[in-house]
C-alpha positions in Angstrom: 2.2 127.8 -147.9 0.9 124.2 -149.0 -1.6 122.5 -147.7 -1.1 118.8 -147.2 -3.2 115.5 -145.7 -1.9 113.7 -143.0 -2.9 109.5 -142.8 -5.8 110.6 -140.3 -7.1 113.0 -142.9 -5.4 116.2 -140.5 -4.4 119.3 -142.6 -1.1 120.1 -142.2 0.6 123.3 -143.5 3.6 123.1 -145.4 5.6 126.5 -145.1 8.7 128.0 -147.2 10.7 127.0 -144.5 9.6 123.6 -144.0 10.7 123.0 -147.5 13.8 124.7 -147.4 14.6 122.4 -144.5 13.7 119.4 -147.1 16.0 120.8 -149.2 18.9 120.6 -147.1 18.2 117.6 -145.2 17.9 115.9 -149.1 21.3 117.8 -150.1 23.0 117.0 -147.3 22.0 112.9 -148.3 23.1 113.8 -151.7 26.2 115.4 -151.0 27.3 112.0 -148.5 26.3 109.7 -150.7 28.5 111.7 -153.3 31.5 111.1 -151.1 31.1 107.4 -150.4 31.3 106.8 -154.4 33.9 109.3 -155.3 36.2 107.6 -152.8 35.3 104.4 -153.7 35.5 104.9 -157.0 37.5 108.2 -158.2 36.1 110.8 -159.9 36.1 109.2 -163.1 34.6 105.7 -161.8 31.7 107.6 -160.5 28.9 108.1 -162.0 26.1 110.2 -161.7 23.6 107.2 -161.8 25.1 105.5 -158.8 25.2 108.5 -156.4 21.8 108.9 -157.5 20.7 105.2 -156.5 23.2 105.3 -153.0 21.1 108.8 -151.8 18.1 107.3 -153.2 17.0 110.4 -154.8 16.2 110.3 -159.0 18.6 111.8 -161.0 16.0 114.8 -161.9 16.6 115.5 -158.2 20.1 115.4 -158.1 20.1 117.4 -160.9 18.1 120.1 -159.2 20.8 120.1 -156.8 24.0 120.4 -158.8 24.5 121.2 -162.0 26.9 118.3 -162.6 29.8 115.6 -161.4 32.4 118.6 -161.0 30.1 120.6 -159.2 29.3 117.8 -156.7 32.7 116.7 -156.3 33.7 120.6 -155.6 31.7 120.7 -153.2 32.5 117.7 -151.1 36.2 118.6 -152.1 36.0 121.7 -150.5 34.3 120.2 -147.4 37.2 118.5 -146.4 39.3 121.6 -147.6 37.7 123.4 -145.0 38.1 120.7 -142.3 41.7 120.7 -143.0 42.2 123.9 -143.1 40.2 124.2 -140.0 42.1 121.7 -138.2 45.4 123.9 -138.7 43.6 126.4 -137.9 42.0 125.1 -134.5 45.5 123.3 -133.4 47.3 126.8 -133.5 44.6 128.6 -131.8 45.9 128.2 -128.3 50.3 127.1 -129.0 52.7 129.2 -127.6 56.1 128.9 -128.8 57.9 127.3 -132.6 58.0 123.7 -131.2 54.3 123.1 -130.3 53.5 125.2 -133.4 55.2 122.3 -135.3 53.8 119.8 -132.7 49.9 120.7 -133.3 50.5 121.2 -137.2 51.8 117.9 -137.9 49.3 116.6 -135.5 46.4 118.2 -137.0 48.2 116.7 -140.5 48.3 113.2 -139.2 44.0 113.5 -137.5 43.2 114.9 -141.1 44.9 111.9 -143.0 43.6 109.8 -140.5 39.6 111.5 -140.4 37.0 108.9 -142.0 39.3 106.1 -142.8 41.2 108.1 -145.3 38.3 109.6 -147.0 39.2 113.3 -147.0 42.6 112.5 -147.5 41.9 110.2 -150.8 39.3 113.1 -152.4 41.9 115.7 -151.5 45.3 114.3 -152.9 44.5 110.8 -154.6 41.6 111.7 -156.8 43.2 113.5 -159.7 40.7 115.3 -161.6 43.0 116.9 -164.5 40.4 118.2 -166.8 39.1 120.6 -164.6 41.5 123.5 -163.3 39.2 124.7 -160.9 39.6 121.4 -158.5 43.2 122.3 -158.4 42.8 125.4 -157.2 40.6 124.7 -154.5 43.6 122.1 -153.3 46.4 124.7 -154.0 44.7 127.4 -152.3 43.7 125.1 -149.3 47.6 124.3 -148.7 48.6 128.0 -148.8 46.2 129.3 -146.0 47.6 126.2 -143.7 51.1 127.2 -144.7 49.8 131.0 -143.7 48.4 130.1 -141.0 51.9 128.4 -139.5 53.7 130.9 -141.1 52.0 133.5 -138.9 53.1 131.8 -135.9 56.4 131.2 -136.8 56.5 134.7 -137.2 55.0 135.6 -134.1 56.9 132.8 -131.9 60.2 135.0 -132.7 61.4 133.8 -136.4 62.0 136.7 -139.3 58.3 136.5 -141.7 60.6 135.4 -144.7 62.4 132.5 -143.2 59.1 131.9 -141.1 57.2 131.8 -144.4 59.9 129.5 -146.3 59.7 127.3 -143.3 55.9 127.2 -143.1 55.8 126.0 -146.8 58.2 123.3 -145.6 56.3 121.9 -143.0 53.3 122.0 -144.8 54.6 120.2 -147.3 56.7 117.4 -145.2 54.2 117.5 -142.9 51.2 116.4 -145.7 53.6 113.4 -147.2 54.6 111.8 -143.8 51.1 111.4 -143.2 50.4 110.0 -146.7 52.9 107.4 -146.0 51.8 106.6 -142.7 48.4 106.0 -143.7 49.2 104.2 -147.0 51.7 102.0 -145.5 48.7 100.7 -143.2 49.8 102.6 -139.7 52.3 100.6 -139.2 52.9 102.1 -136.0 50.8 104.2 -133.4 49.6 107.6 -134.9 51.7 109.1 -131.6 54.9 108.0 -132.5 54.6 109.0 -136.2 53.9 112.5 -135.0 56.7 112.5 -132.8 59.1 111.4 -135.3 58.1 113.5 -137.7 58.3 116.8 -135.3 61.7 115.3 -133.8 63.1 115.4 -137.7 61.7 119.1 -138.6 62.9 120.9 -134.8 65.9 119.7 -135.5 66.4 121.4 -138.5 64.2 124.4 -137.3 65.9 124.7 -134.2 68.7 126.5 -136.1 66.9 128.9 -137.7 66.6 132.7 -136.1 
């Protein structure tokens, strides 16, 4: 415990927990400050120096917090791995039946794309980081548990677990590059209608699957 002076000369006692709680309150600044310059910048226009300076923190600090660029980038990488992932996950919680499977998944595709004016979508799949394996990984792992995830359903919604796994694979696949172009293209038309396109192209070609 540390003992501290308030402006009126009061003692205040600083506990473990009240700086753990400092901690994370000045990671948590860190790690969104982080995200602002990745994607404004990319990986390699970021620089150390200038997430320092946007969470006002020194760099000892940020430092103190991460080890380096890769490990700050990993972890908001995988923050937005885990909202996608999440978003799947939470979309097919509560479907019954192949076509609102495929409804909720490409919709939960499109709100991801969408989330934060692109920003999870841009550190996820437009922020190549090719020296470091580990970053690829996370993203390749990421997209396997979402096509799991719909695979599982297929599966359960009547479809046999291979073609339900092929198809799942599919779907994850089609469903992440409709989105891309969608966004990119400047949303050209209401994020409705893309969805509904997009699930009218995959049912019918899943309709005749057993």
């Amino acid at each position: 415990m540390t003992v501290t002076r308030g402006e009126a000369g009061n003692a205040h006692f600083v506990t473990r927990a009240d700086r753990g709680a400092a901690r994370a309150r000045r990671r948590e600044v860190v790690i969104g400050a982080a995200r602002d310059v990745f994607v404004d910048h990319g990986f390699h226009g970021a620089s150390m120096e200038e997430i320092s300076i946007r969470a006002q923190v020194s760099k000892p600090v940020l430092y103190n917090h991460f080890t380096g660029k890769v490990d700050l980038y990993s972890t908001v990488l995988q923050r937005y791995l885990d909202r996608m992932v999440g978003g799947i996950r939470d979309a097919l919680r509560t479907t019954t039946g192949s076509e609102n499977t495929v409804r909720r998944m490409v919709a939960a595709y499109f709100d991801f794309v969408d989330e934060d004016n692109g920003a999870g979508y841009t550190l996820v799949f437009d922020t190549p980081v090719p020296s470091e394996p580990s970053v690829e990984a996370r993203v390749r792992r990421a997209m396997t548990e979402c096509a799991a995830l719909v695979g599982a359903e297929l599966d359960a919604a009547g479809m046999d677990p291979y073609h339900a796994r092929a198809c799942a694979f599919g779907l994850v696949g089609a469903s992440h590059l409709a989105a891309r172009y969608w966004f990119d293209a400047g949303r050209p038309i209401p994020k409705i209608d893309a969805v509904d396109t997009t699930v009218a192209l995959f049912w019918t070609g899943l309709s005749g699957i057993g």
